[in-house]
C-alpha positions as CSV (number, residue, x, y, z in Angstrom):
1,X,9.6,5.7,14.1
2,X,5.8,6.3,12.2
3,X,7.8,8.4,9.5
4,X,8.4,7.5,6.3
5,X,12.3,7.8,6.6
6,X,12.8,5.9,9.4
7,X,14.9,3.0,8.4
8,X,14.4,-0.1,10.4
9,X,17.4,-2.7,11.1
10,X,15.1,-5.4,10.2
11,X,13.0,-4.9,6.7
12,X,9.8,-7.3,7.2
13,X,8.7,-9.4,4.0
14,X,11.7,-8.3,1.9
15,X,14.2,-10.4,2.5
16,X,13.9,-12.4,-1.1
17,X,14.4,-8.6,-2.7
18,X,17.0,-7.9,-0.7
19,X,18.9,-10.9,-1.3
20,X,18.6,-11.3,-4.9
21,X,19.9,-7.1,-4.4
22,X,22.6,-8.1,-1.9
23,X,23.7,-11.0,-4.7
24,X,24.3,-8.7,-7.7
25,X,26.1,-6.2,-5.9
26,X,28.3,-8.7,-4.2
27,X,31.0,-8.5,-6.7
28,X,31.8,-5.2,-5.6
29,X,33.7,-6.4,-2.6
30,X,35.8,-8.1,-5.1
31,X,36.5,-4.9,-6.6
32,X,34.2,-6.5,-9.7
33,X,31.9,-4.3,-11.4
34,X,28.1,-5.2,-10.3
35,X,25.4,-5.6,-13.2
36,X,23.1,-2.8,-13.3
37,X,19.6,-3.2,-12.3
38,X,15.9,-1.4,-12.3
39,X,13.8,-1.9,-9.4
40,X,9.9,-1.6,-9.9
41,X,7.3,-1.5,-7.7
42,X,3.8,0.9,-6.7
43,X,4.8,3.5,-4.3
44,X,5.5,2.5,-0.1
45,X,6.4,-0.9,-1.6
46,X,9.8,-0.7,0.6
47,X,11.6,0.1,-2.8
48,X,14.1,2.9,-1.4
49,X,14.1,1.2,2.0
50,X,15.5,-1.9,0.9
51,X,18.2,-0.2,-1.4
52,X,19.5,1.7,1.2
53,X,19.5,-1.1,3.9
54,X,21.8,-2.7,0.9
55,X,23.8,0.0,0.4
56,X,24.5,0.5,4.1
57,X,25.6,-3.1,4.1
58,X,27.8,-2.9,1.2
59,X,29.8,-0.1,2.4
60,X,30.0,-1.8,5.7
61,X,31.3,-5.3,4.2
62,X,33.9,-3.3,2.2
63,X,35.6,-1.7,5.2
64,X,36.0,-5.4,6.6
65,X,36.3,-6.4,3.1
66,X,39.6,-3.7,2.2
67,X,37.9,-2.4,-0.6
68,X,36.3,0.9,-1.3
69,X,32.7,0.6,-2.1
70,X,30.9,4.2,-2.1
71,X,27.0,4.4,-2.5
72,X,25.3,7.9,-3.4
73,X,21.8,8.2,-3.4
74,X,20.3,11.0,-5.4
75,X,16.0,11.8,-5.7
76,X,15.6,12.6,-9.4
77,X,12.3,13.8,-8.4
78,X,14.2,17.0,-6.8
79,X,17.7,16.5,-8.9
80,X,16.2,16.1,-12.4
81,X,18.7,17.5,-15.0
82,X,21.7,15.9,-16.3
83,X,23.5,18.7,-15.2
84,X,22.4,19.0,-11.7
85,X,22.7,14.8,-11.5
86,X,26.6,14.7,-12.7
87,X,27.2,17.7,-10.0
88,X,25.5,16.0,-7.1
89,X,27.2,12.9,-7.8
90,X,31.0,14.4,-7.7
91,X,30.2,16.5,-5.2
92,X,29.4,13.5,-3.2
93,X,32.1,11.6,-3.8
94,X,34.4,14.5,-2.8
95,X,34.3,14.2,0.8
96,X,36.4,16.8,2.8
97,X,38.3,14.0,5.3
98,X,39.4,12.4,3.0
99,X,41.3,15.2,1.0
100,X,44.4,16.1,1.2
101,X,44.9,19.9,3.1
102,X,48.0,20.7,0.5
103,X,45.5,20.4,-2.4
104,X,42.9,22.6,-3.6
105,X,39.2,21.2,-3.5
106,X,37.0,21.6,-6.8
107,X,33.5,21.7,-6.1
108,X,31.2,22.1,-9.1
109,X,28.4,24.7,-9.0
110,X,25.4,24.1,-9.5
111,X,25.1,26.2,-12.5
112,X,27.1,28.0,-14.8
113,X,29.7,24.8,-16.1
114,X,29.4,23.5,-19.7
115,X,27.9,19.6,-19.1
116,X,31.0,17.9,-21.1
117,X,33.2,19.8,-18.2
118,X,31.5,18.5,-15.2
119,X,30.9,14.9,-16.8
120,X,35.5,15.3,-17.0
121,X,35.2,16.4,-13.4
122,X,33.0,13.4,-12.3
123,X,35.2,11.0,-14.3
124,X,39.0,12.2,-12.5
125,X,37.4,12.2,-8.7
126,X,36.0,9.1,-9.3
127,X,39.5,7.9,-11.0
128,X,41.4,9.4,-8.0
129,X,39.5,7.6,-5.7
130,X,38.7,4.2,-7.2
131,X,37.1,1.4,-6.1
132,X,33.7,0.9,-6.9
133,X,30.5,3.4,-6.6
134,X,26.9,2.6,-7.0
135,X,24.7,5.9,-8.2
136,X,21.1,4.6,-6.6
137,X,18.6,6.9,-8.9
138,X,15.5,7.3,-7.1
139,X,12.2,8.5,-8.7
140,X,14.4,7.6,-12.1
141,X,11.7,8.1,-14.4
142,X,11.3,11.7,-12.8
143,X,14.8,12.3,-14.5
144,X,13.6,10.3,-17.8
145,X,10.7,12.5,-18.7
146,X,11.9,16.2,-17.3
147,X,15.4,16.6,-19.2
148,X,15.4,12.7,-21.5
149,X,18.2,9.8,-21.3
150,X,21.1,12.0,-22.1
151,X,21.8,11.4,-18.7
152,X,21.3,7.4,-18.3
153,X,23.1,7.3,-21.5
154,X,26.6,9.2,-20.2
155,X,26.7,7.2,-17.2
156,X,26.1,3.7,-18.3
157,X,29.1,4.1,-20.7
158,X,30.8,6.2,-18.6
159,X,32.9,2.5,-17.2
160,X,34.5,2.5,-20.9
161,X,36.3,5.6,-19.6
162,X,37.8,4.4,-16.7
163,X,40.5,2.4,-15.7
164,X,40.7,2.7,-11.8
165,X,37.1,3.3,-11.1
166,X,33.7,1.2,-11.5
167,X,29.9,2.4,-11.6
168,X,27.1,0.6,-11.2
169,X,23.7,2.2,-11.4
170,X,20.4,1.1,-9.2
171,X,17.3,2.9,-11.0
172,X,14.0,3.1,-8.5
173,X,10.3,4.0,-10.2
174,X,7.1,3.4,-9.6
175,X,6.4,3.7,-13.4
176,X,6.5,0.0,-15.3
177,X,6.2,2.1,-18.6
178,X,8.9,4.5,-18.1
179,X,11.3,2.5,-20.4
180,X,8.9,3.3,-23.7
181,X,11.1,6.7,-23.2
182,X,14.5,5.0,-23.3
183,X,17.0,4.7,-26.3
184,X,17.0,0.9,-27.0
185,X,20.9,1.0,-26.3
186,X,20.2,3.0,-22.8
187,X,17.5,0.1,-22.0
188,X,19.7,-2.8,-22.6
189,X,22.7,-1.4,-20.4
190,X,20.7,-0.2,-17.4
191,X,18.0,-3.3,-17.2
192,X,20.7,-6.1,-17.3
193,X,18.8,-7.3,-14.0
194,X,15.2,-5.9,-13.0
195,X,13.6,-6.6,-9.4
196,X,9.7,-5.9,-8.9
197,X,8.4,-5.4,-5.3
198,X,5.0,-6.7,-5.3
199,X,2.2,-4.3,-2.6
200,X,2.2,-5.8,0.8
201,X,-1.1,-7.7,1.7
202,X,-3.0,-6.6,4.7
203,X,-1.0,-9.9,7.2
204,X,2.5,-8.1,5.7
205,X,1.4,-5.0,6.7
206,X,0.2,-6.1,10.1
207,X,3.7,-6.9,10.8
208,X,5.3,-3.6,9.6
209,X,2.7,-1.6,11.6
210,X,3.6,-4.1,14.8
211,X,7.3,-3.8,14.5
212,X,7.3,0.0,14.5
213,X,4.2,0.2,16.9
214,X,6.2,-1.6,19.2
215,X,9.1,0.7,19.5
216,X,7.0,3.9,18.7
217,X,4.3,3.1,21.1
218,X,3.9,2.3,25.1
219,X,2.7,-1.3,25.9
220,X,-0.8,-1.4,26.1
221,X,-1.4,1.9,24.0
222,X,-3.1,0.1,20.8
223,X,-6.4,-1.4,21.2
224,X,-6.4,-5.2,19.6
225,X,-8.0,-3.8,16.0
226,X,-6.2,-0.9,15.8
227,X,-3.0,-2.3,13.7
228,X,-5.4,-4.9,11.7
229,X,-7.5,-2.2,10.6
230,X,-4.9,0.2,9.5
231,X,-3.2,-2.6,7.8
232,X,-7.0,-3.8,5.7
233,X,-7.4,-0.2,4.7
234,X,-4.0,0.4,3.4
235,X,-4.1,-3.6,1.9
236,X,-7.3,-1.8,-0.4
237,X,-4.9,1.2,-1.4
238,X,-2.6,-1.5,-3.8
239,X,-0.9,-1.9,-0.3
240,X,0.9,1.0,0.5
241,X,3.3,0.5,3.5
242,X,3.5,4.1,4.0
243,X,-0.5,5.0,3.9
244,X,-0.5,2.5,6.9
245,X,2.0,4.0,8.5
246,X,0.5,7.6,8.3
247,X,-3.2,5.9,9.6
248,X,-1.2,4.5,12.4
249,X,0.9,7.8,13.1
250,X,-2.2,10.5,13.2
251,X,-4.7,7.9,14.7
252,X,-1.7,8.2,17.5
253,X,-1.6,11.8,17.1
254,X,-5.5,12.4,17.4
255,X,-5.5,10.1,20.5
256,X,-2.6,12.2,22.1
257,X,-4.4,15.5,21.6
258,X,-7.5,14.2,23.4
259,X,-5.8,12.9,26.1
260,X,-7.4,9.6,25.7
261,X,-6.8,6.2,27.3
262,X,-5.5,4.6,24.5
263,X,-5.9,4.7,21.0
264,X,-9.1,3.1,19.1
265,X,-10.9,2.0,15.7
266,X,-12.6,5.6,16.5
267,X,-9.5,7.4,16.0
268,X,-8.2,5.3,12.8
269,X,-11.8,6.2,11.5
270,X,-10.9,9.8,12.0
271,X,-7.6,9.6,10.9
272,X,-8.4,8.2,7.5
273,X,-11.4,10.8,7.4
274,X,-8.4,13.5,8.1
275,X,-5.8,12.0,5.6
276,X,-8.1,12.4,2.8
277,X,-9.7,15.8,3.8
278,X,-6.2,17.0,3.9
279,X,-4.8,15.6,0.7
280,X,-8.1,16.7,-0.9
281,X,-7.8,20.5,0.4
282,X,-4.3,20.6,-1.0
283,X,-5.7,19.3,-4.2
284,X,-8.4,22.3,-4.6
285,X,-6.5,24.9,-3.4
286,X,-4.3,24.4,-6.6
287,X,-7.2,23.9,-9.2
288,X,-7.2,27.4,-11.4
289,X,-9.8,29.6,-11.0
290,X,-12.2,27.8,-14.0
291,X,-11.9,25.0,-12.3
292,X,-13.0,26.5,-8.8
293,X,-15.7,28.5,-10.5
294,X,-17.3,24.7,-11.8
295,X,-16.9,23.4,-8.3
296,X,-18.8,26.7,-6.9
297,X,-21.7,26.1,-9.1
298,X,-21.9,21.9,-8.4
299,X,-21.6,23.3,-4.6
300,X,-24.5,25.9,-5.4
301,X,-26.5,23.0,-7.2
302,X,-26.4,21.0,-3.8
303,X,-27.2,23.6,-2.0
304,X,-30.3,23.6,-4.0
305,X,-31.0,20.0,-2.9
306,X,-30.0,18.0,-5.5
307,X,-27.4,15.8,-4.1
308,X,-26.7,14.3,-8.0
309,X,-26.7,16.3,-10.9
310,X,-25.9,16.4,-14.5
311,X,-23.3,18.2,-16.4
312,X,-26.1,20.4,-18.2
313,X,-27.4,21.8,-15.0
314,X,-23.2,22.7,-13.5
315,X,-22.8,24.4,-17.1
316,X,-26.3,26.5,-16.7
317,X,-24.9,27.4,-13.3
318,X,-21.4,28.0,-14.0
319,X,-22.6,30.5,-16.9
320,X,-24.7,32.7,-14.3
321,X,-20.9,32.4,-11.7
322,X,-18.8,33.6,-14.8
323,X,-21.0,36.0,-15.6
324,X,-21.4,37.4,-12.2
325,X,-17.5,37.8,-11.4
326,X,-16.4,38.7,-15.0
327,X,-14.7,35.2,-15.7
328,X,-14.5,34.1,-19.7
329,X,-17.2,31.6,-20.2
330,X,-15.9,27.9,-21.2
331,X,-17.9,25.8,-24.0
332,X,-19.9,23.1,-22.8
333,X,-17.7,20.6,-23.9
334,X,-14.8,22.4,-21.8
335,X,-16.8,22.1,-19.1
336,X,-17.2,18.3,-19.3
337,X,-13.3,18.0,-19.5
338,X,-12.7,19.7,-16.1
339,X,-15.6,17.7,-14.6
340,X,-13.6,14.5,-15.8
341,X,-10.4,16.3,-14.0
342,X,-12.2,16.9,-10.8
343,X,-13.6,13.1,-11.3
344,X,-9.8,12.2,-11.7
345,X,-8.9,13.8,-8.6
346,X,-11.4,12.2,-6.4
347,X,-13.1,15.5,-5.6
348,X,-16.1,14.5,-7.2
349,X,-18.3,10.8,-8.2
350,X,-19.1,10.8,-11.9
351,X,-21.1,8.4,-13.9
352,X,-22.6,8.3,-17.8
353,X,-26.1,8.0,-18.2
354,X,-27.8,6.7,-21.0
355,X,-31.6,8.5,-22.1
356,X,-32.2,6.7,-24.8
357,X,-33.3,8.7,-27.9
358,X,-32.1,12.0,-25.9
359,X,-28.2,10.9,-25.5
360,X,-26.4,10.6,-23.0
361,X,-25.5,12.4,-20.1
362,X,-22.9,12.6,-17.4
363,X,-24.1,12.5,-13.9
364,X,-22.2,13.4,-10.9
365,X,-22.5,14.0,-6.8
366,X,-20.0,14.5,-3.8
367,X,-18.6,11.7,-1.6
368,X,-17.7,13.8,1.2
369,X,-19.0,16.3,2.8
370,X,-19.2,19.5,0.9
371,X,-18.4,22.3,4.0
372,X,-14.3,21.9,3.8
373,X,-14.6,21.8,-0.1
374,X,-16.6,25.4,-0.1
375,X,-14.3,27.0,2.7
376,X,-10.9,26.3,0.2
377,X,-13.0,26.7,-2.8
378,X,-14.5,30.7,-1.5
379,X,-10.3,31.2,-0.4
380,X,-10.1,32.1,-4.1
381,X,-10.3,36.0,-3.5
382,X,-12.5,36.0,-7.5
383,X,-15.0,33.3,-5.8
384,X,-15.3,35.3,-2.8
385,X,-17.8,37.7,-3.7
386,X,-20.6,39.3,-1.7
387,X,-22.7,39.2,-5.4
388,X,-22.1,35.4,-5.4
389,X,-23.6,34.9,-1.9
390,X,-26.7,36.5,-3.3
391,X,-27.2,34.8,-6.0
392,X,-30.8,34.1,-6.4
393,X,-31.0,30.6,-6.2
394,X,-34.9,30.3,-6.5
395,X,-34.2,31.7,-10.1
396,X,-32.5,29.4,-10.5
397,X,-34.2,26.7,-9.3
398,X,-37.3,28.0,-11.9
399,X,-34.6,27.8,-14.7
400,X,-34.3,23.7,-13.9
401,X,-37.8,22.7,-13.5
């Protein structure tokens, strides 16, 4: 009930979104054909969440309705060509009940077809079935920048070709600026109604953690700041429903393991601590090798004692690594565009210092502790080298005085 695709009956501090949702796709129970709409909003905003719970209801309201309302709900983060889109979509819609045994099923590949023949196959299962179906596009601008609006533009005009049959498209993305990427005729017919989901504030998200910590937790297992505190540091994340859920989940987690009473602010503490050092180890462990070798030497630098250095003094390092293990050596300004990536990332603090008649220079230290970063860092079997551990670091410390 901590996860992320648990869907709650009750959506706290959505009900204005979902209502203004619920109102223009109403006219699908009337077998009408619903306007179609882009929802924005930052990620764990209760986006998805709230079109589902919609979509649910819908399809629920047309059985006691007599209509036939279908909803299929495709993540263009994973389904992101037109061709793979149209497929998933008819294969969907073909569901194996509801054919008749006498007849053969077509089910399209997911390779192989020319696009103009599975965009005919979409549009005669959708006319044999009718009724109206709303295509909920998650992660739409995913789909926009990978493979273009080919796509948007073949299905918002695909209601011209039918005469039995309605579509209605819902398009989900965190990305306001997406639609700089659109045809102007694509824009116009997919954004005929647009929803934003503003971030929760740290009360809202009290009451999100509260209603799932009661059903995931025993009475009495929370201590009193436990929820508030989850909620304040998620409220400083541009209030991110599912960051509080994970502080709320592994601060459970890391309570279970120890067996302890209950769990505490100590074990949010450590769960944000773990959160970060986790997302952060995944982060490194995918850097290329340059980019490894530049974290190495700032590592080496602190090792040296000097908790902030400048990018001069990581180059001068960084030469004596490449050199050592046989690595091309980057220019200096090189150098200074992967320390901006690892500032990006959050791996590493950087700030630009003026000295006057001598320029400027960029200066930079760790936030965290440095032992995690080294182990994944040394994983990388070209930084793990018995030459590197004996570098000579008083030479280099001569080299910097």
């Amino acid at each position: 009930m901590l996860r992320h695709n648990y869907r709650p009956q009750i959506l706290p501090h959505r009900k204005p979104q979902i209502d203004e949702l619920a109102s223009i796709l109403a006219p699908a129970l009337t077998n009408e054909t619903p306007s179609n709409i882009l929802i924005y909003g930052k990620t764990g905003t209760g986006k998805t969440a709230s079109a589902r719970y919609v979509g649910t209801e819908l399809e629920n309201a047309s059985v006691l309705a007599g209509t036939k309302c279908r909803i299929v709900h495709l993540n263009c983060e994973v389904i992101d060509t037109q061709y793979r889109v149209l497929a998933q979509i008819a294969n969907g819609l073909d569901d194996a009940d509801d054919h008749p045994s006498d007849t053969p099923r077509t089910v399209i590949p997911m390779t192989g077809w020319p696009t103009d023949q599975v965009y005919m196959e979409l549009k005669n299962q959708l006319e044999s079935i009718g009724g109206v179906m709303v295509i909920i596009l998650d992660e739409i601008d995913k789909l926009v920048k990978k493979s273009g609006d080919d796509t948007l533009y073949n299905l918002t005009r695909i209601n011209s070709d039918l005469k039995f049959a309605k579509v209605s498209i819902i398009g989900i993305s965190n990305d306001l600026r997406f639609t700089d990427f659109l045809d102007p005729r694509v824009l116009s017919s997919l954004s005929e109604e647009e929803i934003v989901f503003p971030p929760y504030n740290a009360p809202q998200l009290c009451d999100i953690l509260q209603q799932r910590a009661d059903m995931a937790f025993v009475d009495g297992a929370l201590d009193e700041t436990v929820i508030p505190l989850c909620a304040a540091l998620a409220a400083q994340e541009h209030g991110d429903a599912r960051r509080a859920l994970d502080l709320l989940r592994v601060s459970g987690e890391l309570a279970d393991r120890e067996n302890a009473a209950g769990v505490t602010e100590k074990h949010v503490r450590m769960a944000q601590e773990k959160i970060e050092t986790d997302s952060m180890v995944e982060c490194i462990s995918t850097l290329p090798t340059q980019s490894k070798a530049v974290l190495y030497a700032m590592l080496i630098l602190e090792q040296m004692g000097k908790r902030i250095f400048t990018s001069g003094e990581v180059t001068v390092v960084y030469r004596e690594i490449a050199r050592i293990i046989d690595l091309d050596v980057l220019t200096h300004r090189r150098i200074t565009d992967l320390i901006s990536e690892l500032n990006m990332l959050g791996v590493i603090n950087t700030r630009v210092i003026s000295r006057g008649r001598y320029g400027r220079t960029k200066e930079m230290w760790f936030d965290a502790t440095t032992s995690k970063i080294e182990e994944v860092v040394t994983r990388d079997p070209r930084l793990d080298d018995e030459r590197l551990k004996k570098l000579d670091i008083n030479r280099l410390r001569a080299m910097f005085r």
